[in-house]
Every structure is written in structure tokens, then in C-alpha cells.
N, CA, C and O of each residue as an XYZ file, in Angstrom:
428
protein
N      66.824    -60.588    -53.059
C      65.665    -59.987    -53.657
C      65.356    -60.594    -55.016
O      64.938    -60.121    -56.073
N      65.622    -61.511    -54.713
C      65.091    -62.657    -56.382
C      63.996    -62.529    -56.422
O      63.496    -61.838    -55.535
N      63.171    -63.085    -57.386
C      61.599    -63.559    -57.472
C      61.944    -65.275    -57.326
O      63.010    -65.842    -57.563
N      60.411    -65.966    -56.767
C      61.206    -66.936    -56.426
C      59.555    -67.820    -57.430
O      58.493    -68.102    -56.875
N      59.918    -68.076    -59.098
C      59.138    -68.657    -60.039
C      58.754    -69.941    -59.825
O      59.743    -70.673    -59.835
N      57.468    -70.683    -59.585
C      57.227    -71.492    -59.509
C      55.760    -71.433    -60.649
O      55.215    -70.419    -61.085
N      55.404    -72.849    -60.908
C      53.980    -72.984    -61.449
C      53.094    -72.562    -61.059
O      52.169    -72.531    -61.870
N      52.828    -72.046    -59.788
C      51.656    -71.960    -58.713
C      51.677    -70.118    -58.720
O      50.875    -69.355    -59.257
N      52.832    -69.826    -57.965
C      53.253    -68.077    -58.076
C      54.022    -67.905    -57.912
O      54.798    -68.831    -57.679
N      54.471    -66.528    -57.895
C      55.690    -65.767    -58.005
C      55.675    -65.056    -56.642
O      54.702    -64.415    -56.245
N      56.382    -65.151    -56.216
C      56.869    -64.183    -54.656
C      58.153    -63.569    -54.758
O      59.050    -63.954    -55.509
N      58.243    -62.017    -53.499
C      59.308    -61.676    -53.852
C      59.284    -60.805    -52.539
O      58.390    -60.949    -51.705
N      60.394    -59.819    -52.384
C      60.678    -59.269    -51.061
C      59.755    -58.045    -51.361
O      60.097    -57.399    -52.352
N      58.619    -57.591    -50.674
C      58.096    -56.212    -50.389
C      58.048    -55.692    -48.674
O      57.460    -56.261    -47.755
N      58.660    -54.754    -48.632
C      58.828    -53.812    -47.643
C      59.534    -54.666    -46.443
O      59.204    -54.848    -45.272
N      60.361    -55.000    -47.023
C      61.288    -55.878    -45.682
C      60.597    -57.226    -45.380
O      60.854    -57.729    -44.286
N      59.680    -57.930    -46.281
C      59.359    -59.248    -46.026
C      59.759    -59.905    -46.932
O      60.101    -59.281    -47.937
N      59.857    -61.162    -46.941
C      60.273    -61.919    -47.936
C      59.019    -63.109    -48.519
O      58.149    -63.614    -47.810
N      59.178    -63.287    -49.592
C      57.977    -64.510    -49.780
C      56.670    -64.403    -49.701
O      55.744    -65.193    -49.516
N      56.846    -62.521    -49.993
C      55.353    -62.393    -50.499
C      54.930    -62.386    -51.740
O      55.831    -62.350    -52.577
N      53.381    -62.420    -52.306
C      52.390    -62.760    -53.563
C      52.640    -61.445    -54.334
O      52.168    -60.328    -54.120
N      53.593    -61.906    -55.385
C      53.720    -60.624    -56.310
C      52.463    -60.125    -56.298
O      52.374    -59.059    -55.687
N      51.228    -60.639    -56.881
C      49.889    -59.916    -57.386
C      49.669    -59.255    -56.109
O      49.434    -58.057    -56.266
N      49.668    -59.654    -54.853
C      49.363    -58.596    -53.877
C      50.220    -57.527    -53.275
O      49.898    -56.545    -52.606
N      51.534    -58.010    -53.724
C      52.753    -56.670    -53.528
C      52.598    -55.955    -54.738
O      53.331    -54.967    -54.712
N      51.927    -56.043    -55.827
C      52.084    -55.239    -57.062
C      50.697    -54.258    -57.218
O      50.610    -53.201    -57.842
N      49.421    -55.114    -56.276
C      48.203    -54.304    -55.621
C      48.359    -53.471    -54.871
O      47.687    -52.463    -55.091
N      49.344    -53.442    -53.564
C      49.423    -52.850    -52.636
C      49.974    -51.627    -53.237
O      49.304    -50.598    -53.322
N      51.125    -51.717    -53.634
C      51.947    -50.443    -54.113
C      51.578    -49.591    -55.012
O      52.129    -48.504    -55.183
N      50.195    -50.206    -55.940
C      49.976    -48.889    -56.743
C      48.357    -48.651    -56.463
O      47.708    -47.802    -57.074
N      47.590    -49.865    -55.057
C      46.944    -48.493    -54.391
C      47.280    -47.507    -53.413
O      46.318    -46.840    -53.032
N      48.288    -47.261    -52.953
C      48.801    -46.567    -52.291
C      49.153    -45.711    -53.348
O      48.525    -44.656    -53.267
N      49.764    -45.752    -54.117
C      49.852    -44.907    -55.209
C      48.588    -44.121    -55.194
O      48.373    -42.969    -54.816
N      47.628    -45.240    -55.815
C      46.299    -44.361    -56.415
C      45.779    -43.521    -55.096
O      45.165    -42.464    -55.244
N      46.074    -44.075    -53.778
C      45.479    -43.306    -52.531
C      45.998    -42.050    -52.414
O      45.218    -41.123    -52.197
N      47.568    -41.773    -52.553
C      48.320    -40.832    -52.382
C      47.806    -39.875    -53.293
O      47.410    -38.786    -52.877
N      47.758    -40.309    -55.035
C      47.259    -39.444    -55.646
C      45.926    -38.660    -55.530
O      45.563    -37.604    -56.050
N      45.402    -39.398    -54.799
C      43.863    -39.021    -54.335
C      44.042    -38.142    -53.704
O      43.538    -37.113    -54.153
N      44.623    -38.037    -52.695
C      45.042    -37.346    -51.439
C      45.472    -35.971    -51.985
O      45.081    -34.960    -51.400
N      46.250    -35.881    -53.067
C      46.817    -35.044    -53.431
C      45.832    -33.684    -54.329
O      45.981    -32.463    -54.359
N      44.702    -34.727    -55.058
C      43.731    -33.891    -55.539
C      42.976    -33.486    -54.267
O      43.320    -32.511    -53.598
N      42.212    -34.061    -54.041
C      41.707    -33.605    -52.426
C      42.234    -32.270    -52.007
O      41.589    -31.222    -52.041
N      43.664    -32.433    -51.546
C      44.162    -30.870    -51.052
C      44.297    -30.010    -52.180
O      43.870    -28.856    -52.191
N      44.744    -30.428    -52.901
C      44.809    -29.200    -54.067
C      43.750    -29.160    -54.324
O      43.808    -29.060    -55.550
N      42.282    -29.165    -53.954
C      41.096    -28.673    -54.507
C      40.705    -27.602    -53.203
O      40.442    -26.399    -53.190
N      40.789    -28.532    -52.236
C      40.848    -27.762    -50.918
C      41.864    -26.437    -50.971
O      41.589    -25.464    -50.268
N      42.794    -26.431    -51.644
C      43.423    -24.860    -51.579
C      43.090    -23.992    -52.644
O      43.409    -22.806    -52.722
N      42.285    -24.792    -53.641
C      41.397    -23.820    -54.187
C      40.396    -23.206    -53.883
O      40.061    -22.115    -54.343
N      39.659    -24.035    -52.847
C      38.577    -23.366    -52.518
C      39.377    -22.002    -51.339
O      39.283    -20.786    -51.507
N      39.919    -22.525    -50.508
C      40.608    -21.660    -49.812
C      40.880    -19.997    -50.199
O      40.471    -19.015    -49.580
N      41.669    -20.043    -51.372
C      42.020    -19.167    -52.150
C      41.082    -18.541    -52.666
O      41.368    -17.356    -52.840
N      39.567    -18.974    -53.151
C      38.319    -17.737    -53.536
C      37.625    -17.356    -52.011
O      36.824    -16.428    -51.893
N      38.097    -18.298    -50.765
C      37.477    -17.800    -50.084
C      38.410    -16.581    -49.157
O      38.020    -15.839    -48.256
N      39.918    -16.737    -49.847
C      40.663    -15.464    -49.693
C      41.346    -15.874    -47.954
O      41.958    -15.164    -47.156
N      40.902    -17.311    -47.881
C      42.084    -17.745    -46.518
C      43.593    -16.937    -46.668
O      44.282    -16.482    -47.581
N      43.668    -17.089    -44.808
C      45.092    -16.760    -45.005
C      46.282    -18.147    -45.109
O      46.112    -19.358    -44.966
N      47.599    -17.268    -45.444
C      47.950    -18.228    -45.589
C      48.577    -19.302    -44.109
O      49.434    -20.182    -44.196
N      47.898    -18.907    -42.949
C      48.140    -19.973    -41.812
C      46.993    -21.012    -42.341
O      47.090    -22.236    -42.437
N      45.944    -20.222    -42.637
C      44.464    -21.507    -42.920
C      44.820    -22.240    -43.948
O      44.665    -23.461    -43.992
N      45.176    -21.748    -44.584
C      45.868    -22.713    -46.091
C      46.971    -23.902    -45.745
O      46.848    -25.083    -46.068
N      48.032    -23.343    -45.044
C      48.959    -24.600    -44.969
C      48.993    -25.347    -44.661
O      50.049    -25.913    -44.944
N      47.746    -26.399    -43.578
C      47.963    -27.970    -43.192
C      47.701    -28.363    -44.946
O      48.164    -29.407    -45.407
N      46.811    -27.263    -45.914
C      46.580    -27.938    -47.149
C      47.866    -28.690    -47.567
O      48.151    -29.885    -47.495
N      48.696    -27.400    -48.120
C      50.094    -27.330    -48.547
C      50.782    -28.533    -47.804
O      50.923    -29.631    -48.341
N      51.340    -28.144    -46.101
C      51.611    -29.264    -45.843
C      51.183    -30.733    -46.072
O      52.149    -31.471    -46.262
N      50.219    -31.218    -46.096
C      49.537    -32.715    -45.823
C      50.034    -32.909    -47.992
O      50.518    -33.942    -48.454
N      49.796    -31.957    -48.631
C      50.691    -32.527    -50.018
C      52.154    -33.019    -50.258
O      52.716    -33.786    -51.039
N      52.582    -32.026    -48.974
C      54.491    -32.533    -48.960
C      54.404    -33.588    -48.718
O      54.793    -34.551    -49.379
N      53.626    -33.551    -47.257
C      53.709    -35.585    -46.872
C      53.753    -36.382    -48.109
O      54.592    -37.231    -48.409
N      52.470    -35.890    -48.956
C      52.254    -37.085    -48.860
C      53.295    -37.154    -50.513
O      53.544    -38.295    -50.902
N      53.661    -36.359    -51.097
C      55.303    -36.245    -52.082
C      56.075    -37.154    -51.379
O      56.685    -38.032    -51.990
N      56.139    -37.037    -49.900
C      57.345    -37.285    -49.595
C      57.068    -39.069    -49.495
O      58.156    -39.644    -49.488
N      56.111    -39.852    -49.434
C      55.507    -40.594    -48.955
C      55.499    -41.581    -50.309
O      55.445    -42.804    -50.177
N      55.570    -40.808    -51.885
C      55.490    -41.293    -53.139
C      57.316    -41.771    -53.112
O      57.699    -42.499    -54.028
N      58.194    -41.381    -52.187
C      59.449    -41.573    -52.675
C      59.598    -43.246    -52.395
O      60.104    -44.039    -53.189
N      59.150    -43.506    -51.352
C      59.352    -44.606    -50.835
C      58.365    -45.916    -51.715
O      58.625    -47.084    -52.003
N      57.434    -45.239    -51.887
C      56.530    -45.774    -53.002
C      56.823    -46.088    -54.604
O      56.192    -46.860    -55.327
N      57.973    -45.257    -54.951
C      58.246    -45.328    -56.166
C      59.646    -46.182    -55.875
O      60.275    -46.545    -56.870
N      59.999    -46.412    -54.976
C      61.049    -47.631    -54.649
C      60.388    -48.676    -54.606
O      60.693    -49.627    -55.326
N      59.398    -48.719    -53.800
C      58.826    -50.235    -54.112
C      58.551    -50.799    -55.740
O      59.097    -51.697    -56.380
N      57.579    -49.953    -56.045
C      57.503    -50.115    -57.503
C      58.621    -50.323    -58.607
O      58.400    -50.890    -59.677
N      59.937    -49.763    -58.199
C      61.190    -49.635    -58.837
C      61.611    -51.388    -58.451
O      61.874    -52.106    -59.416
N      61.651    -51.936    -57.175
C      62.000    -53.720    -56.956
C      61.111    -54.370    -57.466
O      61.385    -55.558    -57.638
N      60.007    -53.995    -57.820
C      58.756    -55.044    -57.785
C      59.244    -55.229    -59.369
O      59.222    -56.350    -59.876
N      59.635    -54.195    -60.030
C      59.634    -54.005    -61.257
C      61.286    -54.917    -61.186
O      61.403    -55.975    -61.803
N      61.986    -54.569    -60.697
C      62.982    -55.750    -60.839
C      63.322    -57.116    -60.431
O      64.275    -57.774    -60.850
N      62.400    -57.490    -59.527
C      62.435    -58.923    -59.415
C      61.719    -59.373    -60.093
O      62.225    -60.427    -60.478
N      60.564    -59.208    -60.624
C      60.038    -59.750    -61.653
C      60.888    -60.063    -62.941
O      60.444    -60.841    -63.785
N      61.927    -59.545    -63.065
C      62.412    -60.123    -64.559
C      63.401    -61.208    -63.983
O      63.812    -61.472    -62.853
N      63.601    -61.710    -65.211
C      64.505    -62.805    -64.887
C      65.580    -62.573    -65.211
O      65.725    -61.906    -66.235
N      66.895    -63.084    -64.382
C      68.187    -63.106    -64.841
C      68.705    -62.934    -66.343
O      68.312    -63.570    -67.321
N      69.730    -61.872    -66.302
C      69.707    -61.982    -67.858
C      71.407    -62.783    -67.960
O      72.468    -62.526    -67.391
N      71.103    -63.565    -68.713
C      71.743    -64.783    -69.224
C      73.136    -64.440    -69.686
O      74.073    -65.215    -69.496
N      73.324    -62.834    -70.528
C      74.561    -62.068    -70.562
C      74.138    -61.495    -72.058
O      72.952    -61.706    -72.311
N      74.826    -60.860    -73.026
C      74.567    -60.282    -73.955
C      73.657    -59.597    -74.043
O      73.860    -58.832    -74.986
N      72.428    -59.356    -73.445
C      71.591    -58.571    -74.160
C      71.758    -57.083    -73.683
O      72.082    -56.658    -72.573
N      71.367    -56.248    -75.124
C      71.883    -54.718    -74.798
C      70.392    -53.751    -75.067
O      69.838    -53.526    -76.143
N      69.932    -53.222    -73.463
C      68.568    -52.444    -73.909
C      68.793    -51.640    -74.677
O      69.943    -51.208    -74.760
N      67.558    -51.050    -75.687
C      67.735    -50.122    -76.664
C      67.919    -49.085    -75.933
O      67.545    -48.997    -74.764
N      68.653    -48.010    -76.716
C      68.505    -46.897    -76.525
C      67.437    -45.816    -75.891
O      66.538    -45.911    -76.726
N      67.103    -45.110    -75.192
C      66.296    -44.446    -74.676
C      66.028    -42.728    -75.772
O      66.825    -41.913    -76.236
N      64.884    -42.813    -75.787
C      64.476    -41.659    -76.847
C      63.762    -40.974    -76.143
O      63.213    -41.792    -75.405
N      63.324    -39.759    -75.829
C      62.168    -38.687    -75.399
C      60.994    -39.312    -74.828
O      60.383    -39.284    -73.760
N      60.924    -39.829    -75.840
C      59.537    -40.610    -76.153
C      59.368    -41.812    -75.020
O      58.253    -41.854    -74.499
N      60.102    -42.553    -74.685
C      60.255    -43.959    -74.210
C      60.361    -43.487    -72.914
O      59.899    -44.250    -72.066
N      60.929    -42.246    -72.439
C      61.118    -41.756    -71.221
C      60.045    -41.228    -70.478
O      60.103    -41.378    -69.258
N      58.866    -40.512    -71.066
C      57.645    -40.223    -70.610
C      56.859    -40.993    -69.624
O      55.738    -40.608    -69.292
């Protein structure tokens, strides 16, 4: 799972392939992101409306459900993003020590 640096581009392993276009493995993964998040407002607006219109809660839950999916759907998504984010750097050479982590830096 190297990145593999050349003058031309950078490629790297996304979703079990190898020797694909960082810029389009680094597109893919955070529109799916942005889709998921979409998805997510979508139903949670949809169970608002639900709720003034005083649904029960059988009518309500494909809402509820189709949000777990798609939670569950960000895990695998935030792994990609987690490699993409590490093959892109380069080998570290030895000595260097990341700073410390503060509140702040963790957000």
C-alpha cells in the first residue's frame, strides 16, 4: 500500500485495486462522503416532517433505518480516507516526532 511517486502521478491501492489515480481515489471517497451526508440530511428532515405529521413509529423507521445504513456505510468510508491519507505521505526517514495532540488539533 505504498504510493507509487512519479512526475506524471501518484497512484495508490483504493478498495482492493492497486495503481489507481490518487486525485480520483481522493474524489471518489469524499463524494461518497458528501453523498452519504446528503442522505443523512434527507432522512433526518424526512423524520421531521413525520413527527408534525404525528407518524407512527412503524412509518418513521425505514427513516431511522436507511440513517444506520448509511452510519454504517461512513465506517468503511472513513477507512478509505484513513489509507488515502497514508499513502500519500512519504516514508519517514526515522527521527521525526509528531507534536503533541491538544483539544484543539483533535477537532
Amino acid at each position: 500500500m505504498l504510493s507509487n511517486c512519479s512526475s506524471t502521478s501518484t497512484t495508490l491501492t483504493f478498495r482492493g485495486e492497486d495503481d489507481i489515480d490518487a486525485e480520483k481515489a481522493i474524489d471518489q471517497a469524499v463524494k461518497d462522503m458528501q453523498d452519504g451526508l446528503n442522505g443523512i440530511n434527507v432522512e433526518f428532515r424526512n423524520l421531521l416532517m413525520a413527527a408534525e405529521r404525528d407518524d407512527t413509529y412503524e412509518e418513521m423507521y425505514p427513516h431511522f433505518d436507511t440513517v444506520n445504513d448509511i452510519v454504517k456505510d461512513f465506517k468503511s468510508l472513513v477507512r478509505d480516507i484513513l489509507s488515502i491519507n497514508k499513502q500519500m505521505m512519504p516514508k519517514d526517514k526515522g527521527g521525526f516526532k509528531p507534536p503533541a495532540k491538544t483539544a484543539q488539533t483533535t477537532k
